[in-house]
C-alpha positions as CSV (number, residue, x, y, z in Angstrom):
1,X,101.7,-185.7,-166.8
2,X,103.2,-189.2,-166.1
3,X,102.3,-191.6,-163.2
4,X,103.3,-194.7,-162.5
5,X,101.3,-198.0,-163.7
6,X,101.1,-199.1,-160.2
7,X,99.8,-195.9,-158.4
8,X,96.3,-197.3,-157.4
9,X,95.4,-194.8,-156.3
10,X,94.9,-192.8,-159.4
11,X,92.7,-195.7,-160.7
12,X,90.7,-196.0,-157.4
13,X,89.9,-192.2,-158.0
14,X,89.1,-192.7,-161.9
15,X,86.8,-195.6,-161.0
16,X,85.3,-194.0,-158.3
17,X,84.6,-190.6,-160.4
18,X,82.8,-193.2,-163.4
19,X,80.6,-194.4,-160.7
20,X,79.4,-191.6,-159.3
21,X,78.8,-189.8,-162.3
22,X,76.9,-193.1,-163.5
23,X,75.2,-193.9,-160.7
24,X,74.7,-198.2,-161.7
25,X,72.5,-198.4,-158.6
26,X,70.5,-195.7,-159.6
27,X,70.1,-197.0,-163.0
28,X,68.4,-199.6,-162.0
29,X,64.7,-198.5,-162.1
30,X,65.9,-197.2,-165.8
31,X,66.7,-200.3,-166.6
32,X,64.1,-202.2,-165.4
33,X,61.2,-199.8,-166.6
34,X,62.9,-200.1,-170.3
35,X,63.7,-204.1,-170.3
36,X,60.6,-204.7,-168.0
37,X,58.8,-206.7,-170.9
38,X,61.3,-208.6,-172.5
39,X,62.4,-212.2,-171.3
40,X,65.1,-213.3,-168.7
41,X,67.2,-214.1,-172.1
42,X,66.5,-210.6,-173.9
43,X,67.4,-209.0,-171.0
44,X,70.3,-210.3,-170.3
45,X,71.1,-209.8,-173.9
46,X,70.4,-206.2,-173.5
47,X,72.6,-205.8,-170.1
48,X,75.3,-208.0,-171.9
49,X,75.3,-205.5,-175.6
50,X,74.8,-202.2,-173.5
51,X,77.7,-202.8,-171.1
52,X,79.9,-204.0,-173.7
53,X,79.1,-200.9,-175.8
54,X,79.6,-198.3,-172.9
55,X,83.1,-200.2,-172.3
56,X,83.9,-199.7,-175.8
57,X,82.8,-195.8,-176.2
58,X,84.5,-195.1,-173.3
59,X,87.6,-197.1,-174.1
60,X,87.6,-195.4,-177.2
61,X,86.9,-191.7,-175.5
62,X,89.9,-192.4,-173.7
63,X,92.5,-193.4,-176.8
64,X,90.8,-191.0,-179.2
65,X,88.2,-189.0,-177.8
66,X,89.8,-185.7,-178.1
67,X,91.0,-186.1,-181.5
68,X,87.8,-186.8,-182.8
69,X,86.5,-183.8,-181.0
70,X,89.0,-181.6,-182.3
71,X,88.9,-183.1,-185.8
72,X,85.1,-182.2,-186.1
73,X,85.2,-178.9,-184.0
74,X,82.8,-179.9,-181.7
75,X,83.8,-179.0,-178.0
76,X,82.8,-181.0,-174.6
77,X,80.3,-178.3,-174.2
78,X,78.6,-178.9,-176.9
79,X,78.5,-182.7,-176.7
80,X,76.7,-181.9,-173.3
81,X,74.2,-179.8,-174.9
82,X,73.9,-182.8,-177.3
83,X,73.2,-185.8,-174.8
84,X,71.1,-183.7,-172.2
85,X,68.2,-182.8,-175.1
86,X,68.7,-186.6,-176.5
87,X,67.7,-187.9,-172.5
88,X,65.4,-185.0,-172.4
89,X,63.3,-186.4,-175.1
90,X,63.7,-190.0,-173.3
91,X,62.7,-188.3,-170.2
92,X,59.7,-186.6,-171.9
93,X,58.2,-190.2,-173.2
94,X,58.4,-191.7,-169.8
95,X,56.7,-188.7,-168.0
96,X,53.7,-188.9,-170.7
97,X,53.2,-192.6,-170.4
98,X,54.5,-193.0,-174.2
99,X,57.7,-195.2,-173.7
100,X,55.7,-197.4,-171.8
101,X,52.8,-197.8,-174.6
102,X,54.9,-198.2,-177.2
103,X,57.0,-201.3,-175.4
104,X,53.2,-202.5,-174.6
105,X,51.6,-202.3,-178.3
106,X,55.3,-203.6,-179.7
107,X,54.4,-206.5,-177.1
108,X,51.3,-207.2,-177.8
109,X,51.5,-207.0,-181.8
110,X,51.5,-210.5,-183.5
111,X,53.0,-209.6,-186.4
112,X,57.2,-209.7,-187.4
113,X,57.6,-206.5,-185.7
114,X,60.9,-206.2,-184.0
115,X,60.9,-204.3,-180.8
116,X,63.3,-201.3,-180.7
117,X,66.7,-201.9,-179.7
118,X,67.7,-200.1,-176.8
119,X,71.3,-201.9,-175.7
120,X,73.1,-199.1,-177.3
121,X,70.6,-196.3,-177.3
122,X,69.9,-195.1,-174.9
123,X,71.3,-197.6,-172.6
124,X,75.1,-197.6,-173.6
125,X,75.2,-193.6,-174.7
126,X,74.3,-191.6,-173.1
127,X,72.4,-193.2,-170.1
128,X,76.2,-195.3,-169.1
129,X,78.5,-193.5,-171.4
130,X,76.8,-190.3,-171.4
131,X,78.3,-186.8,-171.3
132,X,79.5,-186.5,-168.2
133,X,81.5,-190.1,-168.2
134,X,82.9,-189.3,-171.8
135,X,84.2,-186.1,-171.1
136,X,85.7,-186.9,-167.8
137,X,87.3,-189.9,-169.7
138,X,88.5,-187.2,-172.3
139,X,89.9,-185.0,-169.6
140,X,91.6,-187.6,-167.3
141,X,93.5,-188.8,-170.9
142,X,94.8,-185.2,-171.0
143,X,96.2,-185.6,-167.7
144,X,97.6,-188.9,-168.0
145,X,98.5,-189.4,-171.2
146,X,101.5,-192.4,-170.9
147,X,100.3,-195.5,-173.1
148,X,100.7,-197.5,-170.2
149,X,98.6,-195.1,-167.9
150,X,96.3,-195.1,-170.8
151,X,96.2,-199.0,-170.0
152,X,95.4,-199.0,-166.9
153,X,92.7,-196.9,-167.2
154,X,91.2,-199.1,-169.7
155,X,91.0,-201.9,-167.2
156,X,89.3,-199.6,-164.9
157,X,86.7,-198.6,-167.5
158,X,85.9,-202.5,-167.7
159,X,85.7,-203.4,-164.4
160,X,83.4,-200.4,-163.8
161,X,81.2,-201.8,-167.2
162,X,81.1,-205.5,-165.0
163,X,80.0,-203.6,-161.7
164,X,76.9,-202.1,-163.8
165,X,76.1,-205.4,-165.1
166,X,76.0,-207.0,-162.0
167,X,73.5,-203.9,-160.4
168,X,71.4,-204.7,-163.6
169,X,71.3,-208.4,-163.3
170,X,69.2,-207.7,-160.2
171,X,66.9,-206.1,-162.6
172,X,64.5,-209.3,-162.7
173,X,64.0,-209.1,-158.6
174,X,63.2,-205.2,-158.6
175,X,60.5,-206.5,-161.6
176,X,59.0,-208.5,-159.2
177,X,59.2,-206.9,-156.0
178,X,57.7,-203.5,-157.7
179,X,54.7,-205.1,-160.3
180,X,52.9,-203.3,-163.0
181,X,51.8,-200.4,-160.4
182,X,55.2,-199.8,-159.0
183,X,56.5,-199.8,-162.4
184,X,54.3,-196.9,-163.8
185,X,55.3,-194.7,-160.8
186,X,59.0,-195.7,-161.0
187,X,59.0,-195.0,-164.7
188,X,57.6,-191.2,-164.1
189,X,59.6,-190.6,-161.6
190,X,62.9,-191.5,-163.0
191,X,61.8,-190.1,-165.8
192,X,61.6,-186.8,-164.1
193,X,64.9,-187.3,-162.7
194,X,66.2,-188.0,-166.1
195,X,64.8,-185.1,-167.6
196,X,66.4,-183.1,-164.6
197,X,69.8,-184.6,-165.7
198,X,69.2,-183.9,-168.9
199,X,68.4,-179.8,-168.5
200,X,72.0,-180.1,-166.1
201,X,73.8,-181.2,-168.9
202,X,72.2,-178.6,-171.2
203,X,73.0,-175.9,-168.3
204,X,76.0,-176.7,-167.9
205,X,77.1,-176.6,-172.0
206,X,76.2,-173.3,-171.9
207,X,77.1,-171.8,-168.6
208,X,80.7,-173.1,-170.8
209,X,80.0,-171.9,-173.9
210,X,78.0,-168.4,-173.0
211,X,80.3,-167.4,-169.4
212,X,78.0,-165.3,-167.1
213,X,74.9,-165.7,-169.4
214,X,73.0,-168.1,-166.4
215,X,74.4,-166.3,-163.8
């Protein structure tokens, strides 16, 4: 299928689909429960690698993303099934208290430690460029698949990246506004949510694979 470069439309709709199958606003209690104790500068490190790595996985998605599927054999349905028990193990941490611990002792611990880095998981894939945003990327290259279409798409998939960098840059005023408390509470409940997402995902890989079998 072939449109032109300068139907906006089409990329209005593509950027529109990214953000509401992302949700940046809504990531940010995420990001803020898992950047809460690094510094202004670590964060904005973090916010800086993640987006730039989404950008890229998606770009990437978009070129090549179904002919690295195909060349593995693994379907869309099963990179659901994938991501959705990877954030259901994030999800699991943050219910029990654990993600927050561990970021705490890693904190607190004098020695040359390095704290886990989180920029590209689970921030970049597959909290940003999870699933549901690869695979819509995959499917909307099917559709459009003109180099210069291809293109234009690409600038949409970093001007989406730069709108979730700016929701997270307000990271730092939800830290302060919320405070320890309002942290713990945030973290289980997004948590929750995430978990949630994650069993969708799951669901829906196998409503796919297995026709009928959930019905």
């Amino acid at each position: 299928m072939h449109i032109s470069i300068f139907d906006l439309s089409i990329y209005i709709k593509f950027f529109i689909g990214l953000c509401a199958l992302v949700n940046p606003i809504g990531m940010i209690p995420i990001f803020t429960t898992m950047t809460h104790s690094q510094s202004i500068l670590e964060r904005q490190k973090t916010n800086l690698i993640a987006n730039f790595s989404a950008s890229l996985i998606l770009i990437i998605s978009l070129f090549v993303g179904s002919n690295i599927l195909n060349a593995f054999g693994i379907s869309i349905s099963s990179f659901r099934i994938a991501g959705g028990i990877l954030i259901i193990s994030i999800a699991f941490s943050m219910i029990s208290g654990n993600f927050l611990n561990k970021v705490k002792q890693i904190k607190e611990n004098k020695t040359n430690q390095k704290p886990e880095n989180i920029s590209v998981v689970p921030l970049a894939m597959p909290l940003i460029a999870g699933p549901g945003a690869i695979s819509s990327t995959i499917v909307w290259s099917t559709y459009y698949s003109n180099w210069m279409n291809l293109f234009g798409c690409s600038l949409v998939i970093i001007c989406f990246s730069m709108v979730c960098w700016l929701c997270f840059q307000a990271a730092p005023c939800v830290v302060k506004i919320l405070g320890t408390t309002g942290i713990n509470i945030i973290t289980r409940i997004m948590g929750l949510l995430l978990m949630s997402l994650g069993i969708e995902f799951i669901t829906i890989g196998i409503s796919t694979i297995f026709p009928g079998l959930l019905n």
